[in-house]
C-alpha positions as a Markdown table, in Angstrom:
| # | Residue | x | y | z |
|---|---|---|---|---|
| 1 | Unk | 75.8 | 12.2 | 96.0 |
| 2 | Unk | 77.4 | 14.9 | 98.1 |
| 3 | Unk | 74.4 | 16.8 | 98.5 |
| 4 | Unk | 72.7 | 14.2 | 100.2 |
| 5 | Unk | 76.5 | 13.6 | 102.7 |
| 6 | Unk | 76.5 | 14.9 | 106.6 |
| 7 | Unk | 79.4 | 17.5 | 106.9 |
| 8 | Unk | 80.3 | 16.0 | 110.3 |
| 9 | Unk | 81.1 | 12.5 | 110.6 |
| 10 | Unk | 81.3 | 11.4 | 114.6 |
| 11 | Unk | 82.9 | 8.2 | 115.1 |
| 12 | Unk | 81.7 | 5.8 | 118.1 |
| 13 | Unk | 83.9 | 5.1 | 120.9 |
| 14 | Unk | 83.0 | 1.9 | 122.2 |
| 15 | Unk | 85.4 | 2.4 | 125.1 |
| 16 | Unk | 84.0 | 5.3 | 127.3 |
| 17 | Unk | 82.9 | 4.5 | 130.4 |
| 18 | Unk | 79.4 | 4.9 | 129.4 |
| 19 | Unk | 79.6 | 3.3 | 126.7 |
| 20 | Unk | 79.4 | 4.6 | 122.5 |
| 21 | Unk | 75.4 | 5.7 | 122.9 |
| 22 | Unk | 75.0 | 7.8 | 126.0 |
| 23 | Unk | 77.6 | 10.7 | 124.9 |
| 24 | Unk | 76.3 | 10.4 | 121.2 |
| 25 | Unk | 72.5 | 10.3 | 122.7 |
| 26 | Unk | 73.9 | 13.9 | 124.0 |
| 27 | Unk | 75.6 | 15.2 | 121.3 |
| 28 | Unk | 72.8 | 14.9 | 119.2 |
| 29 | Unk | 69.8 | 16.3 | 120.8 |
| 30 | Unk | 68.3 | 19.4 | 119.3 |
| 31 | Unk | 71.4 | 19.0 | 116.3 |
| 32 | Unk | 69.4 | 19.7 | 113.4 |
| 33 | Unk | 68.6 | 16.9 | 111.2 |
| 34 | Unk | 70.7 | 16.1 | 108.4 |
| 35 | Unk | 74.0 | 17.8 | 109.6 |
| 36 | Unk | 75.5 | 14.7 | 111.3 |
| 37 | Unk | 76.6 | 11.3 | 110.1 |
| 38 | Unk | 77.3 | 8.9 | 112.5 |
| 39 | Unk | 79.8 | 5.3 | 112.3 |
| 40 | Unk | 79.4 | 2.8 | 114.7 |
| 41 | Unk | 83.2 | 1.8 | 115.1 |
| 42 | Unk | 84.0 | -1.5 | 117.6 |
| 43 | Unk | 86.3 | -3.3 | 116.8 |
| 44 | Unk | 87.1 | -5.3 | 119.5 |
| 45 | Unk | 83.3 | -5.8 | 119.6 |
| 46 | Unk | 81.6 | -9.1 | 119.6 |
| 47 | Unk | 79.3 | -9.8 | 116.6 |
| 48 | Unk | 75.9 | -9.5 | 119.0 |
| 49 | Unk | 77.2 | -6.7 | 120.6 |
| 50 | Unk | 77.5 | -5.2 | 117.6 |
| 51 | Unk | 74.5 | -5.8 | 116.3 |
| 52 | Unk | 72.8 | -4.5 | 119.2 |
| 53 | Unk | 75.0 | -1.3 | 119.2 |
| 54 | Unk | 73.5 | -0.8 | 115.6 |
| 55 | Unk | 70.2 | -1.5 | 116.5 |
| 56 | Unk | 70.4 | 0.8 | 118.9 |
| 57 | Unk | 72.3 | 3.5 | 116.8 |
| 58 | Unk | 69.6 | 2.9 | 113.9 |
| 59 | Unk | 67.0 | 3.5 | 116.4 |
| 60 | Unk | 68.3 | 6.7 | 117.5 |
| 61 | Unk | 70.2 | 8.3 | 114.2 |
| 62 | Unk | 66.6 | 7.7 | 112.3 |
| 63 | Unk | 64.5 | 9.3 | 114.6 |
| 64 | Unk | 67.0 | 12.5 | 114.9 |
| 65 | Unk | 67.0 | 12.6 | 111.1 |
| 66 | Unk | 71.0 | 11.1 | 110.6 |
| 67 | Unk | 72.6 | 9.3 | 108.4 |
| 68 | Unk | 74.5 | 5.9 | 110.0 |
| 69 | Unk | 77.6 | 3.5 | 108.7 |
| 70 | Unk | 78.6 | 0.5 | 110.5 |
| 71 | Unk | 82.3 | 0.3 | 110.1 |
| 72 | Unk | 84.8 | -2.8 | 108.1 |
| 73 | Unk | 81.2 | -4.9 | 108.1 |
| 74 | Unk | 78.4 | -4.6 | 105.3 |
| 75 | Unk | 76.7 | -8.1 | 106.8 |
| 76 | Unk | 76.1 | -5.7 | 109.9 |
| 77 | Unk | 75.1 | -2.8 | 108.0 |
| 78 | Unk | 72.2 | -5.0 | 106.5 |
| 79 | Unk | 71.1 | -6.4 | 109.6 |
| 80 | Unk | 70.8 | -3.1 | 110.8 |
| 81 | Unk | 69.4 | -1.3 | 108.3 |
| 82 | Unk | 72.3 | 1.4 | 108.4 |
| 83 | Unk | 72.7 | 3.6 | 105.3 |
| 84 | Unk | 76.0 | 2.2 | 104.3 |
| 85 | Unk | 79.0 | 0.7 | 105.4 |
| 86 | Unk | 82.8 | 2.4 | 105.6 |
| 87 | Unk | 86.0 | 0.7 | 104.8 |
| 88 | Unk | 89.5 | 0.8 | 106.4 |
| 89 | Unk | 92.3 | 1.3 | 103.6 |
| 90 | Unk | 93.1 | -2.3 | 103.6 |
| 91 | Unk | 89.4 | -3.8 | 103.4 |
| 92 | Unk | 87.7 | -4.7 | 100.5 |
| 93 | Unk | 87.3 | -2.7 | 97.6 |
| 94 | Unk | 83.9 | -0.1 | 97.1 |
| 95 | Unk | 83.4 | -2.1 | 94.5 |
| 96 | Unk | 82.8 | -5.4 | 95.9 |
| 97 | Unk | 80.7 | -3.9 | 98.4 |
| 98 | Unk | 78.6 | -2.3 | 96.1 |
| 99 | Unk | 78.2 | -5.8 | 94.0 |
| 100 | Unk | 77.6 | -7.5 | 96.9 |
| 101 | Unk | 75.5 | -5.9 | 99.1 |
| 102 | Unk | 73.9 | -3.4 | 96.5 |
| 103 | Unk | 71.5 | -2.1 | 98.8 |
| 104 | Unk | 73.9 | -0.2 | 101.1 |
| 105 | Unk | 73.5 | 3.2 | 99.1 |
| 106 | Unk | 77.0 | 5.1 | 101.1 |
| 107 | Unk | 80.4 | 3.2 | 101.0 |
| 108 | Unk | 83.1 | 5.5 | 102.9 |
| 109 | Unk | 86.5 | 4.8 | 103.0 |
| 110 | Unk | 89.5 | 5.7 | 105.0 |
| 111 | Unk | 92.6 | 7.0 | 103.9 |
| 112 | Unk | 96.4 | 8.5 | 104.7 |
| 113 | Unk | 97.3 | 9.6 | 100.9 |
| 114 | Unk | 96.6 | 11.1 | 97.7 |
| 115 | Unk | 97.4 | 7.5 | 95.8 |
| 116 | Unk | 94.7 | 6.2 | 98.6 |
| 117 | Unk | 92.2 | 8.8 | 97.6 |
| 118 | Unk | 92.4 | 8.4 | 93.7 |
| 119 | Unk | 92.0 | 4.9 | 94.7 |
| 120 | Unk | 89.3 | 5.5 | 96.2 |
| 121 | Unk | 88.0 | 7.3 | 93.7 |
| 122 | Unk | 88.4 | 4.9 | 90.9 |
| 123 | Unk | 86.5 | 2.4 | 92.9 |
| 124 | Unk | 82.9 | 4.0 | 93.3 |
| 125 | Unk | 83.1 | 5.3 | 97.1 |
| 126 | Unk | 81.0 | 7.8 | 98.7 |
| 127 | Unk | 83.2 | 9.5 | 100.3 |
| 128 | Unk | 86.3 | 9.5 | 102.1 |
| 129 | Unk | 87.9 | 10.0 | 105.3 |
| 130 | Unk | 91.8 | 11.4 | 105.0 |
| 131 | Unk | 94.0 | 11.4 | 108.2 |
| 132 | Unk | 95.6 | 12.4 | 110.0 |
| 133 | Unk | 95.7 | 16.2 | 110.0 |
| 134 | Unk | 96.6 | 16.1 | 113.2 |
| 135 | Unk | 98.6 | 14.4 | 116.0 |
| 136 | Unk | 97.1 | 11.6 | 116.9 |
| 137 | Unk | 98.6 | 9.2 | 119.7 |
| 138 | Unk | 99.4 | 5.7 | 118.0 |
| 139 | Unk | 98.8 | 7.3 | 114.3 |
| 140 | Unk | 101.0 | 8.4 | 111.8 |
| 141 | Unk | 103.2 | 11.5 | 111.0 |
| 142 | Unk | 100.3 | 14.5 | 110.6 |
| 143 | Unk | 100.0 | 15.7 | 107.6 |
| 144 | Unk | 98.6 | 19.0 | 108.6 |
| 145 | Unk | 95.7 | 21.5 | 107.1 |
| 146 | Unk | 98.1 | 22.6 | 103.7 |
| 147 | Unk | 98.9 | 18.6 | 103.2 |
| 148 | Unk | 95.1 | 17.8 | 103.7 |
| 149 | Unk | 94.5 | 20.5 | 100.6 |
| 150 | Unk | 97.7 | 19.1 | 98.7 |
| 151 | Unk | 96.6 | 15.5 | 98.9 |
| 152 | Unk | 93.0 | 16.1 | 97.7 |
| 153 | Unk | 94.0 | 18.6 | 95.1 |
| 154 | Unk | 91.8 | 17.8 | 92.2 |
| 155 | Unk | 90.3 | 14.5 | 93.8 |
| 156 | Unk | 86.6 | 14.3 | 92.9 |
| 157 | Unk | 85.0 | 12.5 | 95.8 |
| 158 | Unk | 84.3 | 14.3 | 99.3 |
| 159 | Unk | 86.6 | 14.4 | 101.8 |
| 160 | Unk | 86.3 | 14.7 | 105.3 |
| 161 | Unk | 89.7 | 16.2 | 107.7 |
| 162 | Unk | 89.8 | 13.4 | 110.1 |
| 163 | Unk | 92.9 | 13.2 | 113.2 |
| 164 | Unk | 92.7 | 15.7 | 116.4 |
| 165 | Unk | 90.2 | 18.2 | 114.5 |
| 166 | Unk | 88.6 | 21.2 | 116.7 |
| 167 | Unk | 85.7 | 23.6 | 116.1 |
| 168 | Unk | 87.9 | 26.3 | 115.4 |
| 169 | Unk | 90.0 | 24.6 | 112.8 |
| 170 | Unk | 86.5 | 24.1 | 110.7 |
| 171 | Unk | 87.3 | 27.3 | 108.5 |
| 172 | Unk | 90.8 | 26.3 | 107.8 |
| 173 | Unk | 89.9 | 22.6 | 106.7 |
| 174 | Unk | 86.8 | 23.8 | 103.9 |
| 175 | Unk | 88.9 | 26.6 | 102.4 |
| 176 | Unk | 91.7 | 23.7 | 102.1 |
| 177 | Unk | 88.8 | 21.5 | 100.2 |
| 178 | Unk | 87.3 | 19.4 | 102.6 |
| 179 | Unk | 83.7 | 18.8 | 102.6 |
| 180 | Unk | 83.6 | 18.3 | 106.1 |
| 181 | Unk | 85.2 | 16.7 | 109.3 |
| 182 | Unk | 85.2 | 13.3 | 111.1 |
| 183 | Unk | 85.4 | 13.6 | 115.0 |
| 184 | Unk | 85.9 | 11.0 | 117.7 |
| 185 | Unk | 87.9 | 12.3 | 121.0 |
| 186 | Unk | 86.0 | 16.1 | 120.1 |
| 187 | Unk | 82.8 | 14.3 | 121.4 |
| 188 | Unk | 83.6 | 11.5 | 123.4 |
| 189 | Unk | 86.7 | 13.0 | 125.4 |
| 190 | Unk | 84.6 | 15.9 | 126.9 |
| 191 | Unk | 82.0 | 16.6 | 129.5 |
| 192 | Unk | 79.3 | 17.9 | 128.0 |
| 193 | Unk | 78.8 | 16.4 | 124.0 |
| 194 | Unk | 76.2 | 18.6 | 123.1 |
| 195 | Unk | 78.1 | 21.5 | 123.7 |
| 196 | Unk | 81.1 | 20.4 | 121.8 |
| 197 | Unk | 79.2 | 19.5 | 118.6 |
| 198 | Unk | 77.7 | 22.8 | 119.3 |
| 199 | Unk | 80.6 | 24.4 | 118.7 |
| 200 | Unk | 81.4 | 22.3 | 115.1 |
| 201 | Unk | 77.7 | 22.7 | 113.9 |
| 202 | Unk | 78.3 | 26.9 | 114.6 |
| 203 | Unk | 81.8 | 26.7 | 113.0 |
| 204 | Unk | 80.0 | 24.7 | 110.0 |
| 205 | Unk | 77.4 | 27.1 | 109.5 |
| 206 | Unk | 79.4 | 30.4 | 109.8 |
| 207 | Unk | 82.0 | 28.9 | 107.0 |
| 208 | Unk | 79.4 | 28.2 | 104.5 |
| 209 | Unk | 77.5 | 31.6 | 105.3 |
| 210 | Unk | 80.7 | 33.3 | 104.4 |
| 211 | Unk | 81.0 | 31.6 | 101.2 |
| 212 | Unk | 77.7 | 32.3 | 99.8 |
């Protein structure tokens, strides 16, 4: 299954002032296919605008070559036609997903612990999401880049570094043991997108190089 996983994640913003597709739109032109996984989160969304938003997103992630995940709602991710659906800790479990709504072939999950991720584990999910490593305004205690490696230590799903993450800490975060990163605030709190997932994609690509 991980073969087939995005290394970066980037998580919608429904809030900017333009809205979650124009900065993604951005971000994503020229990225190579493939490298980027993208999950519309709204929560405060109403149900049509959330369908449309995944509409939309489907439109656009297919025709660049990316995977998509419609956040806490599987009903939506089959309306839409996303690839899968990802979970908040305290949603249903992978495996009622997966018996209800076989179709959906990813089920992500998101997660502040080691218990969590063995959890996780346990219960059939793609992938998961562990934050934060970072400060995060609102969030929890960080758990930093040696807590991240700690807390997946020996866990056998992929793992994603999710919680204030920047380019440059991309090195640190795969020699710790994560598959990959999750970003939010990198992409939608800047100017210019593309340029900032520029920056991830080169960090991505001159980790793995290295380890070859």
């Amino acid at each position: 299954m991980s073969q087939s996983l995005p290394r970066i994640w980037i998580i919608t913003d429904p809030t900017h002032r333009d809205g979650p597709l124009v900065p993604l739109r951005r971000a994503l032109d020229g990225c190579p296919a493939g490298v980027i996984g993208v999950q519309l989160r709204a929560k405060e969304a109403a149900d049509r605008q959330l369908v449309e938003w995944g509409h939309q997103l489907r439109s656009l992630t297919a025709a660049t070559g990316h995977l998509l995940t419609i956040n806490r709602r599987p009903d939506v991710a089959q309306i839409v036609a996303a690839d899968g659906v990802h979970l908040p800790e305290h949603a249903i479990s992978p495996i009622d997903v997966r018996q209800r709504w076989p179709e959906l072939r990813l089920v992500g999950v998101s997660r502040h612990g080691r218990e969590g991720l063995r959890t996780a584990e346990r219960d059939g999910a793609s992938y998961a999401f562990l934050s934060p490593i970072f400060e995060v305004p609102g969030k929890a205690a960080p758990i930093g880049i040696a807590g991240f490696g700690t807390a997946i230590a020996g866990v056998g799903i992929p793992t994603y570094g999710l919680g204030g993450v920047r380019a440059e800490h991309v090195p640190a975060l795969l020699e710790a043991g994560a598959f990959g990163v999750a970003i939010r605030r990198a992409i939608y709190a800047v100017r210019q997108p593309e340029r900032a997932l520029q920056s991830f994609v080169h960090a991505l690509d001159k980790t793995l190089a290295s380890c070859e």
